[in-house]
Predicted model as a PDB file, atoms N, CA, C, CB and O in Angstrom, pLDDT in the B-factor column:
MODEL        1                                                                  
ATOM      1  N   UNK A   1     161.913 -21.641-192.970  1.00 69.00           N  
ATOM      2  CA  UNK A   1     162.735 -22.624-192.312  1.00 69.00           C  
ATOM      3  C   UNK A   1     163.969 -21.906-191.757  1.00 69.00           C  
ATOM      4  CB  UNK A   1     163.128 -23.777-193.290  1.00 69.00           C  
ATOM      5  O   UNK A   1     164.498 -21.031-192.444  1.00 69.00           O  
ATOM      6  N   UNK A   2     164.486 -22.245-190.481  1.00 85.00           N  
ATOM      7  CA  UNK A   2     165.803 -21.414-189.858  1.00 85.00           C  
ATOM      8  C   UNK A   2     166.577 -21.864-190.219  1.00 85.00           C  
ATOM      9  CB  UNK A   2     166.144 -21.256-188.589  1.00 85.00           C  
ATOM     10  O   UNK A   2     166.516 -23.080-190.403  1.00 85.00           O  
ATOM     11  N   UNK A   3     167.711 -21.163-190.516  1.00 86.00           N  
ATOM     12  CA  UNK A   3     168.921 -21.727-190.334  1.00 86.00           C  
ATOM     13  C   UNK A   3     169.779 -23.170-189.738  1.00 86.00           C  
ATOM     14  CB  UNK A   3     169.188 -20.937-189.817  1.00 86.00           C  
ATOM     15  O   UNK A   3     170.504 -23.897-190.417  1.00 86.00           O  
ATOM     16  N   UNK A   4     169.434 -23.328-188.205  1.00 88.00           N  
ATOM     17  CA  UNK A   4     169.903 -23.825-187.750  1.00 88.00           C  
ATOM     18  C   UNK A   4     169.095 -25.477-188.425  1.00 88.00           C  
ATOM     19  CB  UNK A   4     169.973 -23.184-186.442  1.00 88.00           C  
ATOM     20  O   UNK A   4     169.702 -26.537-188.576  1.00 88.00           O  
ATOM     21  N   UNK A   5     167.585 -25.222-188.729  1.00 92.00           N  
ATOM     22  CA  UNK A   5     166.847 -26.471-188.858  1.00 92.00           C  
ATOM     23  C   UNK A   5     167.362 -26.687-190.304  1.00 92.00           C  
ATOM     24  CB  UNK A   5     165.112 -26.403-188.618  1.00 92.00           C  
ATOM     25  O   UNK A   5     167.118 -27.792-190.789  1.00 92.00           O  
ATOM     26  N   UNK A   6     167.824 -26.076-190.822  1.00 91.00           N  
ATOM     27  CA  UNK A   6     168.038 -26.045-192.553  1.00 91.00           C  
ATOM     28  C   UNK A   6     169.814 -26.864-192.623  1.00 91.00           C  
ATOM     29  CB  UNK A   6     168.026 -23.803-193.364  1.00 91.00           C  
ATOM     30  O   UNK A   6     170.091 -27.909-193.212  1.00 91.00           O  
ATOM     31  N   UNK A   7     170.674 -26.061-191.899  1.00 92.00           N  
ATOM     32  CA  UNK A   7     171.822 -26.791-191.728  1.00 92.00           C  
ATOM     33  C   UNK A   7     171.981 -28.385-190.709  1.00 92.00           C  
ATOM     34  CB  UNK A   7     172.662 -25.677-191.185  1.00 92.00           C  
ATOM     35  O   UNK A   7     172.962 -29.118-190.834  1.00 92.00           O  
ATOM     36  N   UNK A   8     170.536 -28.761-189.498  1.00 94.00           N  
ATOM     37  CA  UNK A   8     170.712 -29.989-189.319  1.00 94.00           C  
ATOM     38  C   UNK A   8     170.164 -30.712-190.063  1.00 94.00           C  
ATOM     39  CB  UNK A   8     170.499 -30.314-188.350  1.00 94.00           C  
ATOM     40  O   UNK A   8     170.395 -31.897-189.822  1.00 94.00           O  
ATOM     41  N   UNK A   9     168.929 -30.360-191.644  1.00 93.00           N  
ATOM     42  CA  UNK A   9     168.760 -31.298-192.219  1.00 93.00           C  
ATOM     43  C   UNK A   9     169.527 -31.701-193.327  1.00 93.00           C  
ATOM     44  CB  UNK A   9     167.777 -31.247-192.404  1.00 93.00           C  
ATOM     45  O   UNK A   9     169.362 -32.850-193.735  1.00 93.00           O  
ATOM     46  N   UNK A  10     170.416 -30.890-193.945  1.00 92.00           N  
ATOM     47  CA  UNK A  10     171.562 -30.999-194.961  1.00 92.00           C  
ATOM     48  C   UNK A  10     172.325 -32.140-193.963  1.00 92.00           C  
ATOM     49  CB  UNK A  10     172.540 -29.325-195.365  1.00 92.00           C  
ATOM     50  O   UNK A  10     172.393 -33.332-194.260  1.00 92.00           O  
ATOM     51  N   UNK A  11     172.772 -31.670-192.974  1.00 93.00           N  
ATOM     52  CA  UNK A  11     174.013 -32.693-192.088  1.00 93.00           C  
ATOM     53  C   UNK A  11     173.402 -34.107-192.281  1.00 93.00           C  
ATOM     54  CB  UNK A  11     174.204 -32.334-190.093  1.00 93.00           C  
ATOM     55  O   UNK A  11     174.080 -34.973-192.834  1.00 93.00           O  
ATOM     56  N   UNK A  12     171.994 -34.405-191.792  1.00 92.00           N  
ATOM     57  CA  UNK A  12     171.100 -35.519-191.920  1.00 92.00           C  
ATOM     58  C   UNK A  12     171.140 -36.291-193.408  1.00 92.00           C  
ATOM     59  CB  UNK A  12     169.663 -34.955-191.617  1.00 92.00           C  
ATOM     60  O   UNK A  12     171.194 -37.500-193.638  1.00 92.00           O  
ATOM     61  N   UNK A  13     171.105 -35.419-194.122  1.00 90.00           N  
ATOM     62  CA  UNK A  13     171.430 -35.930-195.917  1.00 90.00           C  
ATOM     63  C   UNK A  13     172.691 -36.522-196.435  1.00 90.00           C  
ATOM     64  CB  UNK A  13     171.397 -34.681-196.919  1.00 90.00           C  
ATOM     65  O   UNK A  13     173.039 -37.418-197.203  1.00 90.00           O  
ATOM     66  N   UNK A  14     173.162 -35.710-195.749  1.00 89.00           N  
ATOM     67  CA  UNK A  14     174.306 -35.927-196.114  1.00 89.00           C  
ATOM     68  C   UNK A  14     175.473 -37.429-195.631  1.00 89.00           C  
ATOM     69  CB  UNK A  14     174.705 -34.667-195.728  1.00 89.00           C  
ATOM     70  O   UNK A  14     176.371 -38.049-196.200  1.00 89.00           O  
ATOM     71  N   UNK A  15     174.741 -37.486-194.177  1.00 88.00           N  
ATOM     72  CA  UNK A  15     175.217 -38.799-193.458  1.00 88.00           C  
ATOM     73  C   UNK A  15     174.296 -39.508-193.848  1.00 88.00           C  
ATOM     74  CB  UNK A  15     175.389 -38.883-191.936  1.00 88.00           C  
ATOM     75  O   UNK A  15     174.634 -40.680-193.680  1.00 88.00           O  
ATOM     76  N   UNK A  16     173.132 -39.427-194.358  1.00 85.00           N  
ATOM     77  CA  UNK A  16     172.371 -41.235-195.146  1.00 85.00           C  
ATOM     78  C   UNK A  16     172.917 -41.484-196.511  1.00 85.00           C  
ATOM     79  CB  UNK A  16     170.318 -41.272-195.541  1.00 85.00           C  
ATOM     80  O   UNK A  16     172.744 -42.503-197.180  1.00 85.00           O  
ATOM     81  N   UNK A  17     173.712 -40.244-196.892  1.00 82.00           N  
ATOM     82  CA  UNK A  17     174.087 -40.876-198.251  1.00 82.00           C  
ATOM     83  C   UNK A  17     175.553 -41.360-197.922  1.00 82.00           C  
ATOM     84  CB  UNK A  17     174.013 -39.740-199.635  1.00 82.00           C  
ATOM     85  O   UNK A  17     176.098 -42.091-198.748  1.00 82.00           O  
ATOM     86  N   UNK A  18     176.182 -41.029-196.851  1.00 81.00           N  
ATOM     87  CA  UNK A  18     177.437 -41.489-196.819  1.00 81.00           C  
ATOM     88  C   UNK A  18     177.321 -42.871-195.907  1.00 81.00           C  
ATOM     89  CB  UNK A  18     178.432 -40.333-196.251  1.00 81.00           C  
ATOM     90  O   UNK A  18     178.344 -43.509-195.659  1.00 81.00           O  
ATOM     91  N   UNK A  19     176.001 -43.309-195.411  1.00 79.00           N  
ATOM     92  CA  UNK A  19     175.815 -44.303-195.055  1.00 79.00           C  
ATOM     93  C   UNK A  19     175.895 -45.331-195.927  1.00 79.00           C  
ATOM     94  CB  UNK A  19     174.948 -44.234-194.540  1.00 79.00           C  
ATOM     95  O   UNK A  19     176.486 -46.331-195.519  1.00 79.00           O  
ATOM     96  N   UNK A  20     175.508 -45.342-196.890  1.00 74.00           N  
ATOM     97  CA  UNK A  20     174.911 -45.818-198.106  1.00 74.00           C  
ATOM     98  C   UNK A  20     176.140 -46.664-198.878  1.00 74.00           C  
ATOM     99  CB  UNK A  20     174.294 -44.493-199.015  1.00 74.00           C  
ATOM    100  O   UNK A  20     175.721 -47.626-199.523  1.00 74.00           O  
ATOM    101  N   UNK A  21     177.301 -46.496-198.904  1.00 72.00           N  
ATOM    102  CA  UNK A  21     178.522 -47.025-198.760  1.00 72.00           C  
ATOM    103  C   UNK A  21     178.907 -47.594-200.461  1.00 72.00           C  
ATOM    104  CB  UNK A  21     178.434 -48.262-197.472  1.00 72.00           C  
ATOM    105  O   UNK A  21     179.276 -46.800-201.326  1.00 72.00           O  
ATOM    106  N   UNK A  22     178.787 -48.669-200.641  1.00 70.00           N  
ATOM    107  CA  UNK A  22     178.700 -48.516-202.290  1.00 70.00           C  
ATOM    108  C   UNK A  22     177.084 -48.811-203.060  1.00 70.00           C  
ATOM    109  CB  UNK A  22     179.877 -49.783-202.970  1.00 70.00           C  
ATOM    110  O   UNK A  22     176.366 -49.639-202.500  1.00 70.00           O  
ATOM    111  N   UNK A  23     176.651 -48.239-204.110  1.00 69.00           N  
ATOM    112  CA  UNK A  23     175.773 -48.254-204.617  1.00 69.00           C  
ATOM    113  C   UNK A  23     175.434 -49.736-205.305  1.00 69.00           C  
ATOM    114  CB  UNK A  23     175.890 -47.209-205.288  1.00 69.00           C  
ATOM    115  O   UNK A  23     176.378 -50.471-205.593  1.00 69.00           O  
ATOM    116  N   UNK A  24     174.122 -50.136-205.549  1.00 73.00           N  
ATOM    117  CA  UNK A  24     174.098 -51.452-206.131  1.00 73.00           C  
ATOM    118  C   UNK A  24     174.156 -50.993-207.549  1.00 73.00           C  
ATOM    119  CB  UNK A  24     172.811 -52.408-205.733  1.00 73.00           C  
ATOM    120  O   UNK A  24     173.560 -50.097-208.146  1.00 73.00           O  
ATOM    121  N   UNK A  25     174.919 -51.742-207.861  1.00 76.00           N  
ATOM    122  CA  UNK A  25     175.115 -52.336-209.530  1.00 76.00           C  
ATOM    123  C   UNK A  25     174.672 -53.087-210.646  1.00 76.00           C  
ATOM    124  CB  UNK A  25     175.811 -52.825-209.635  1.00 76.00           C  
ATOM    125  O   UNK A  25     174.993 -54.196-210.218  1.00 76.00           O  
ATOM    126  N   UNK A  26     174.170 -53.314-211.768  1.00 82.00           N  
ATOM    127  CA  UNK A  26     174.130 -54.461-212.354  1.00 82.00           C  
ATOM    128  C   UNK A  26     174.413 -55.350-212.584  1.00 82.00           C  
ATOM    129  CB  UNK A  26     174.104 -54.531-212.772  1.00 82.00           C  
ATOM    130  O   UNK A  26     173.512 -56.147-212.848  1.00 82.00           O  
ATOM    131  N   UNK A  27     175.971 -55.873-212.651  1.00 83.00           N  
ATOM    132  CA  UNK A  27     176.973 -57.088-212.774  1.00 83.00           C  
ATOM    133  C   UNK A  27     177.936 -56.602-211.651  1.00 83.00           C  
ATOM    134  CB  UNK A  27     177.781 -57.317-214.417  1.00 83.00           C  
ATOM    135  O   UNK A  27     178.141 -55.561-211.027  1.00 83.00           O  
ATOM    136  N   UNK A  28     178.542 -58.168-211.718  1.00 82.00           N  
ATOM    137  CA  UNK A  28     180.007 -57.715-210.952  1.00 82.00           C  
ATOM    138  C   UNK A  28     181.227 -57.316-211.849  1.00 82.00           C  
ATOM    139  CB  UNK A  28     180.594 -58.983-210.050  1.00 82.00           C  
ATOM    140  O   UNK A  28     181.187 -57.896-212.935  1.00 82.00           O  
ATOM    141  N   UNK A  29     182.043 -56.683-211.727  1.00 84.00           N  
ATOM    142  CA  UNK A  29     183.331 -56.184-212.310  1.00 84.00           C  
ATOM    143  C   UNK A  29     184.233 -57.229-212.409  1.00 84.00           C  
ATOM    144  CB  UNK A  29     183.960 -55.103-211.541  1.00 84.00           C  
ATOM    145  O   UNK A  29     184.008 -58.253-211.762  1.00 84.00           O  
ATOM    146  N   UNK A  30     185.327 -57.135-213.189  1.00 84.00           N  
ATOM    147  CA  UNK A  30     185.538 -58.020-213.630  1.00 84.00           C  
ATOM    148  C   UNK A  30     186.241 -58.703-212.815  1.00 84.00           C  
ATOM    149  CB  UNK A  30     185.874 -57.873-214.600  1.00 84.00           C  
ATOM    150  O   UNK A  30     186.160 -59.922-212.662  1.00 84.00           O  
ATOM    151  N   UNK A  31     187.308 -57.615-211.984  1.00 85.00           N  
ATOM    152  CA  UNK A  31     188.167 -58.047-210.940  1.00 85.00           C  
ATOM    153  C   UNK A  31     187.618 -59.077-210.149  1.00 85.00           C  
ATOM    154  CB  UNK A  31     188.525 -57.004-210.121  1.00 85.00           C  
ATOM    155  O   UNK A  31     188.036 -60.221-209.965  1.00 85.00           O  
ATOM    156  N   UNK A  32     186.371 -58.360-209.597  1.00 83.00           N  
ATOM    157  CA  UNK A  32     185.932 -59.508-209.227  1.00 83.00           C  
ATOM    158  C   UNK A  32     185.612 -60.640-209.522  1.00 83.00           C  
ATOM    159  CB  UNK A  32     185.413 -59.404-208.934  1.00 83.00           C  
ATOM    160  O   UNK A  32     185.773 -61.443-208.603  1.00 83.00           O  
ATOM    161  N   UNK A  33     185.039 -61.223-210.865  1.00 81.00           N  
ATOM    162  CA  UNK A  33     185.124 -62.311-211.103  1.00 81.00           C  
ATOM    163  C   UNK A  33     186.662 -63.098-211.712  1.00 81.00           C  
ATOM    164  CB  UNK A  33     184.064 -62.320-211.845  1.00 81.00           C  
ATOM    165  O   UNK A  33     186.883 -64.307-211.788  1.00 81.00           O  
ATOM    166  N   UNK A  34     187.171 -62.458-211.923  1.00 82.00           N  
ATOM    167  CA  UNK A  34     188.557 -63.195-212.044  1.00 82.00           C  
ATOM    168  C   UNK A  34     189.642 -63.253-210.778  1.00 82.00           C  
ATOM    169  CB  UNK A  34     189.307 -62.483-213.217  1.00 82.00           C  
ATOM    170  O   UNK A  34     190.845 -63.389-211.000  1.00 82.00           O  
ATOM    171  N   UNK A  35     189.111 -63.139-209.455  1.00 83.00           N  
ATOM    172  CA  UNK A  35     190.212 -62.815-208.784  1.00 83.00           C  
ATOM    173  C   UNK A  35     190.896 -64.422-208.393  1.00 83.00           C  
ATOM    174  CB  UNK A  35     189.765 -61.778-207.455  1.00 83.00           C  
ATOM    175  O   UNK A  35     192.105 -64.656-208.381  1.00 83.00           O  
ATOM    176  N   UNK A  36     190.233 -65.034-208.206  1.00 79.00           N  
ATOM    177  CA  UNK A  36     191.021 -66.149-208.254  1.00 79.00           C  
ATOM    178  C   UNK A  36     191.167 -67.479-209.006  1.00 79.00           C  
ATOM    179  CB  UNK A  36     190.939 -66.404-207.360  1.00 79.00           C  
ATOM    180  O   UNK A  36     191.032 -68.642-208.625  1.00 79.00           O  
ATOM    181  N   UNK A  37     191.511 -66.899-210.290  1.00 78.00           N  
ATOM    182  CA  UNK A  37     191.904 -67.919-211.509  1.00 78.00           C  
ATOM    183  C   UNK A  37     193.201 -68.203-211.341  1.00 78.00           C  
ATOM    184  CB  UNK A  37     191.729 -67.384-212.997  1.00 78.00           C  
ATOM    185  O   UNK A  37     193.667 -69.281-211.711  1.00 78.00           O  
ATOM    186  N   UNK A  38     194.031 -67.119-210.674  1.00 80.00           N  
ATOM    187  CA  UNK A  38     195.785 -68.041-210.785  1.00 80.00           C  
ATOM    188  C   UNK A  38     195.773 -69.018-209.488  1.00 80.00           C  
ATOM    189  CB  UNK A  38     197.547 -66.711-210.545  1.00 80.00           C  
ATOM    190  O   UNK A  38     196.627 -69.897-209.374  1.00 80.00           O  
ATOM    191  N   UNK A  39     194.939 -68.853-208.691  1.00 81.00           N  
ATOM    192  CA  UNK A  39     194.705 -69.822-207.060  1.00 81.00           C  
ATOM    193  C   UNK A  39     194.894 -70.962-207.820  1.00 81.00           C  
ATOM    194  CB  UNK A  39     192.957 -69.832-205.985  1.00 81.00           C  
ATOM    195  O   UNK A  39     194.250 -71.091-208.862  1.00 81.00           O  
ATOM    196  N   UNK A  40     195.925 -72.076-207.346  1.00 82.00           N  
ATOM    197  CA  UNK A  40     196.139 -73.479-208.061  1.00 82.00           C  
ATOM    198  C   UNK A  40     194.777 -74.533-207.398  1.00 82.00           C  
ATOM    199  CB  UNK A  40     197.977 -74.191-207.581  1.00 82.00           C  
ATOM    200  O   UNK A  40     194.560 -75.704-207.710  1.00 82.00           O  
ATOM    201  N   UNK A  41     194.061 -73.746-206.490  1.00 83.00           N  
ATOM    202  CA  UNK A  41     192.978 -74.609-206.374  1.00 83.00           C  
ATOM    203  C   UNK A  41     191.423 -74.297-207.208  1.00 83.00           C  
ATOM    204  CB  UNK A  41     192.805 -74.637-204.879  1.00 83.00           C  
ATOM    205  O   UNK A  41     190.350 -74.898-207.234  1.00 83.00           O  
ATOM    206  N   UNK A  42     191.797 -73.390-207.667  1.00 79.00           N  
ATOM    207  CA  UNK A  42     190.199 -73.138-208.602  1.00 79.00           C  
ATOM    208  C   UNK A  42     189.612 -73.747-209.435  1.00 79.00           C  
ATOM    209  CB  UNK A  42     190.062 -72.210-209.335  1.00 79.00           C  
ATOM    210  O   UNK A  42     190.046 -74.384-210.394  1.00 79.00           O  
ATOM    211  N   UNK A  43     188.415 -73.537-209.031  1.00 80.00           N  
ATOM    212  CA  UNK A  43     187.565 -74.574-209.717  1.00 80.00           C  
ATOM    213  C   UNK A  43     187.121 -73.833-210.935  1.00 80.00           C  
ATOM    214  CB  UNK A  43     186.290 -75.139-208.813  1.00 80.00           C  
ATOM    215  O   UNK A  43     185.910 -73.969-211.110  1.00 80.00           O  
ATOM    216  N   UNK A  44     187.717 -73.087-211.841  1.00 79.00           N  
ATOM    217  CA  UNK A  44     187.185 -72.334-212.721  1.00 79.00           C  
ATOM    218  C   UNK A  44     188.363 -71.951-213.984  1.00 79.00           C  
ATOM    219  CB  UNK A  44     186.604 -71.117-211.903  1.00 79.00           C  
ATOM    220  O   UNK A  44     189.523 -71.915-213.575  1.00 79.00           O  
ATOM    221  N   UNK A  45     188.234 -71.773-214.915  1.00 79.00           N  
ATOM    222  CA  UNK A  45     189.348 -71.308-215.656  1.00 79.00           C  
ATOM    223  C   UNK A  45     188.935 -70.402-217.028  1.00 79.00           C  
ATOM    224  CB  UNK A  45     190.185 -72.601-216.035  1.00 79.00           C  
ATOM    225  O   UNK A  45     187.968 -70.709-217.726  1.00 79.00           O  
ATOM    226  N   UNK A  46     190.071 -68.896-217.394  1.00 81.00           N  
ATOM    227  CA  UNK A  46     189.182 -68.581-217.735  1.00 81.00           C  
ATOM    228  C   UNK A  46     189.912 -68.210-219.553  1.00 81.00           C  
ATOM    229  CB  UNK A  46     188.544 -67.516-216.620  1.00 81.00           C  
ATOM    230  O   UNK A  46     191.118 -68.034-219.728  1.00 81.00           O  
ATOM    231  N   UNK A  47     189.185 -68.175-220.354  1.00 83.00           N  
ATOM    232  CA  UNK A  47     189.739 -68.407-221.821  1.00 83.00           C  
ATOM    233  C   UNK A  47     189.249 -67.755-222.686  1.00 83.00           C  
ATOM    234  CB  UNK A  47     189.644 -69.591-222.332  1.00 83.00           C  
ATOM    235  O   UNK A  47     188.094 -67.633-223.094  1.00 83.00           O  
ATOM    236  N   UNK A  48     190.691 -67.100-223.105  1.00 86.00           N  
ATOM    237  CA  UNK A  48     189.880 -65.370-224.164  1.00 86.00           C  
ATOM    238  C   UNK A  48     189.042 -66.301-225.434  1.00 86.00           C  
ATOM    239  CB  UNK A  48     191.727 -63.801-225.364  1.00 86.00           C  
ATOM    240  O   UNK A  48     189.489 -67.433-225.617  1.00 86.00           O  
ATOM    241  N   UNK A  49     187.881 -65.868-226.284  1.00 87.00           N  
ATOM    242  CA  UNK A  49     187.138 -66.299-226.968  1.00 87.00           C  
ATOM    243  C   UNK A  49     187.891 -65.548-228.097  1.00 87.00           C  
ATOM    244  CB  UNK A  49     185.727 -66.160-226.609  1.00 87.00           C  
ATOM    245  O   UNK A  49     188.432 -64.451-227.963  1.00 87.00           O  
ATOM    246  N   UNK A  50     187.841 -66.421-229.420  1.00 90.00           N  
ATOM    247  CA  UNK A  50     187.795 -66.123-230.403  1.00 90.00           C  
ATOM    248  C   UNK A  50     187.736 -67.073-231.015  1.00 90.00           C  
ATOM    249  CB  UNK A  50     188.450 -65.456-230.666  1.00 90.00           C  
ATOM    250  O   UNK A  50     187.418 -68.143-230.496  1.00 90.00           O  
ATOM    251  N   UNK A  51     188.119 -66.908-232.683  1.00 92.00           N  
ATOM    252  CA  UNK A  51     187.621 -67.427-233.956  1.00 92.00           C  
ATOM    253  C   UNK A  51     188.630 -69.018-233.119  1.00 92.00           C  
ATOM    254  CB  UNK A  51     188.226 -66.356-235.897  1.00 92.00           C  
ATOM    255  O   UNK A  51     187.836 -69.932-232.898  1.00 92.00           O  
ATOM    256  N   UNK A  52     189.808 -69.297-232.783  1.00 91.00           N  
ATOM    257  CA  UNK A  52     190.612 -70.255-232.817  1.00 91.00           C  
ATOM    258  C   UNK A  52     189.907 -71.082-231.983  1.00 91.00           C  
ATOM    259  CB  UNK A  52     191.932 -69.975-232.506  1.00 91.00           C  
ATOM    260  O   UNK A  52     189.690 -72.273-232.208  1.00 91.00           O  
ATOM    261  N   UNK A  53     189.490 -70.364-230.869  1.00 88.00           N  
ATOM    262  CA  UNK A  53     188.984 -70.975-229.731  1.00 88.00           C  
ATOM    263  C   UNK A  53     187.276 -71.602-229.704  1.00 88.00           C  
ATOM    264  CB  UNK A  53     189.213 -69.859-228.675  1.00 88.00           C  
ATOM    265  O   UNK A  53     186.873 -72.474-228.934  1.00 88.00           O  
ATOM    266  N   UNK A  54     186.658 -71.068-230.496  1.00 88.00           N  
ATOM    267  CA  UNK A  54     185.145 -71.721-230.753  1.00 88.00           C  
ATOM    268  C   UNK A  54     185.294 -73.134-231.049  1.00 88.00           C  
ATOM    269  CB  UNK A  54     184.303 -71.044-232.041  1.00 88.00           C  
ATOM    270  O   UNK A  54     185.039 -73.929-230.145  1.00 88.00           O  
ATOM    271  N   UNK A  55     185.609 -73.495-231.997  1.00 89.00           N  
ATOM    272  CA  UNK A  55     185.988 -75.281-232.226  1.00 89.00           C  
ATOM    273  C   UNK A  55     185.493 -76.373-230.653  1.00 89.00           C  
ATOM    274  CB  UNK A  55     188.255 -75.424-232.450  1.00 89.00           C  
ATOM    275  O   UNK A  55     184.630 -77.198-230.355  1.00 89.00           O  
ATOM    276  N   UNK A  56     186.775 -75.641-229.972  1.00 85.00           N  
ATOM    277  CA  UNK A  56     187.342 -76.257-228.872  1.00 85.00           C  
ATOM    278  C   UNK A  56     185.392 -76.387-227.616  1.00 85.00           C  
ATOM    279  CB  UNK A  56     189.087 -74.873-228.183  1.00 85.00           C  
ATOM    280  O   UNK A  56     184.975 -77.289-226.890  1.00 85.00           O  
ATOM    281  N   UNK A  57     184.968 -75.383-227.882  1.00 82.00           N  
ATOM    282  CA  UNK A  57     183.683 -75.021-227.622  1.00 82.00           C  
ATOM    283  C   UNK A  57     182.505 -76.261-227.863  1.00 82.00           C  
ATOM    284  CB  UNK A  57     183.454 -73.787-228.520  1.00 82.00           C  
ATOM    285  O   UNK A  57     181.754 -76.826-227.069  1.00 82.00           O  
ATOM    286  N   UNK A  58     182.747 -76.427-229.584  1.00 83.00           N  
ATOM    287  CA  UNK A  58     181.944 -77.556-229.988  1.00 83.00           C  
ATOM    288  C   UNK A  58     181.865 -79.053-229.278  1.00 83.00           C  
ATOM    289  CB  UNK A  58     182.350 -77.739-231.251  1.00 83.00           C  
ATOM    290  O   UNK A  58     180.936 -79.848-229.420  1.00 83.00           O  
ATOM    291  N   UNK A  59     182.988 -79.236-228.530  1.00 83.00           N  
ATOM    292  CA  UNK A  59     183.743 -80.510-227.993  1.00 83.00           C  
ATOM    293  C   UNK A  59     182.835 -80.066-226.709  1.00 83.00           C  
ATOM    294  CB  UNK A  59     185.755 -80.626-227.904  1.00 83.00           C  
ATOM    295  O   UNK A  59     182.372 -81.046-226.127  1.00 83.00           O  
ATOM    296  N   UNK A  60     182.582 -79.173-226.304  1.00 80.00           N  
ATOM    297  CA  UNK A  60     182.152 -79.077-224.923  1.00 80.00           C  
ATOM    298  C   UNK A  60     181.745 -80.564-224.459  1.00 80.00           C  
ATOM    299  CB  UNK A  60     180.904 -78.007-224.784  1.00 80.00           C  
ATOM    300  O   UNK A  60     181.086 -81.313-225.181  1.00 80.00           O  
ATOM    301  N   UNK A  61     182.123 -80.849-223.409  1.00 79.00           N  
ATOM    302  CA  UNK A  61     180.845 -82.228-222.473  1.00 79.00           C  
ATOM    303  C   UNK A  61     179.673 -81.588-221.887  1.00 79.00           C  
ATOM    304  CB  UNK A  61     181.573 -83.156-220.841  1.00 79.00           C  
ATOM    305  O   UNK A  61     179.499 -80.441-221.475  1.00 79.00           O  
ATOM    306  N   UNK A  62     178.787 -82.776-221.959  1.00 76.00           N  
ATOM    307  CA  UNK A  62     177.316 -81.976-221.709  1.00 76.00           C  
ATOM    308  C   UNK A  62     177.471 -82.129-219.999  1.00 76.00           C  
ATOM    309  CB  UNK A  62     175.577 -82.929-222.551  1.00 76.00           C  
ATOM    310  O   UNK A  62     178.123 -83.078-219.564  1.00 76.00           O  
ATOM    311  N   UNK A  63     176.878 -81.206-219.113  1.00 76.00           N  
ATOM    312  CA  UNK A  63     176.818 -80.506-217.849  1.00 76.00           C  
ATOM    313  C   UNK A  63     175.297 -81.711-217.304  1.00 76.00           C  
ATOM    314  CB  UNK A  63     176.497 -78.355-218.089  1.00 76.00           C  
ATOM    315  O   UNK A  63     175.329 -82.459-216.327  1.00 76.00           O  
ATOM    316  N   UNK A  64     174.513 -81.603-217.953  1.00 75.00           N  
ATOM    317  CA  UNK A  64     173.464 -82.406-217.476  1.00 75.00           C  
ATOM    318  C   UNK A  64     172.443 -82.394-218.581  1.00 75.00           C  
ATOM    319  CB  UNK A  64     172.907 -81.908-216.122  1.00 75.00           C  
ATOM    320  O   UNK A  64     172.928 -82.322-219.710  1.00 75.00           O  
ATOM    321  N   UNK A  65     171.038 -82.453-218.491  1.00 76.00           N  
ATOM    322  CA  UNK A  65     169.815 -82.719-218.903  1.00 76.00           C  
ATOM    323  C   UNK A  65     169.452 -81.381-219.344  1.00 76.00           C  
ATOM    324  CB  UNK A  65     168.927 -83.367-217.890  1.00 76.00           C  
ATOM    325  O   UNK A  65     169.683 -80.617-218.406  1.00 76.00           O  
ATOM    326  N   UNK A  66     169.125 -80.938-220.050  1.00 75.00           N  
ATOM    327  CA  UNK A  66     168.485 -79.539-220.715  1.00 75.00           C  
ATOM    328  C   UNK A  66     167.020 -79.372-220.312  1.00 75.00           C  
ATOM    329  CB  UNK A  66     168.522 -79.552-222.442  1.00 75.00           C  
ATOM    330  O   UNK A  66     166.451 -80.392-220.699  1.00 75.00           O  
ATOM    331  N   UNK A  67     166.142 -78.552-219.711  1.00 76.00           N  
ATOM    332  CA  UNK A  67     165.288 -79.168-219.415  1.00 76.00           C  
ATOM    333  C   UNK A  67     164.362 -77.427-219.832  1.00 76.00           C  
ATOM    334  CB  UNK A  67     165.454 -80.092-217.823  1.00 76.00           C  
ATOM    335  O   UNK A  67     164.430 -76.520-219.002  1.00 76.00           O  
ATOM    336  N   UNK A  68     163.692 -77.256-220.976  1.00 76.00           N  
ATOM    337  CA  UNK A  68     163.108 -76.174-221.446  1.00 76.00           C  
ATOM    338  C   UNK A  68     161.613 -76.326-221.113  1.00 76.00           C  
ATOM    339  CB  UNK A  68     163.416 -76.000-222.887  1.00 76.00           C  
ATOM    340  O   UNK A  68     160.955 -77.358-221.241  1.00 76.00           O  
ATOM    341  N   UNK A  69     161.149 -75.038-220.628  1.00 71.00           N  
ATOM    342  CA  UNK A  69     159.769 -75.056-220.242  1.00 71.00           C  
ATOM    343  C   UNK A  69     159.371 -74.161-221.464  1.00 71.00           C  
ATOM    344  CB  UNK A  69     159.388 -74.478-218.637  1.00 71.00           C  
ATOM    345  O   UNK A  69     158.196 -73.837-221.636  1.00 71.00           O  
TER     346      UNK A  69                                                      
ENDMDL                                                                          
END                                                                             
């Protein structure tokens, strides 16, 4: 292989991986899911878990119909 064909296929590698831009992930980070909890319009809120806080858990209201296959 020449030179010249050896250094345009590195260049070629090198721009599909910088194409490639961010890699996929498993979850989202956290930032991201918390970024807008202080927004006074969110529909979401979010509450460190522990021993004090489980209780409050039990009270939950039910969301809908449970429906197990």
């Amino acid at each position: 292989m020449g030179k010249l064909t050896r250094h345009t296929l590195l260049i070629a590698i090198a721009i599909a991986f910088a194409a490639c831009g961010t890699l996929p992930r498993g979850a989202a980070i956290q930032a991201e899911i918390t970024k807008g909890v202080n927004q006074p319009e969110a529909d979401f809120a979010v509450y460190p878990v522990s021993k004090a806080f489980l209780p409050s858990l039990a009270t939950w209201p039910d969301t809908g119909e449970r429906h197990y296959s």
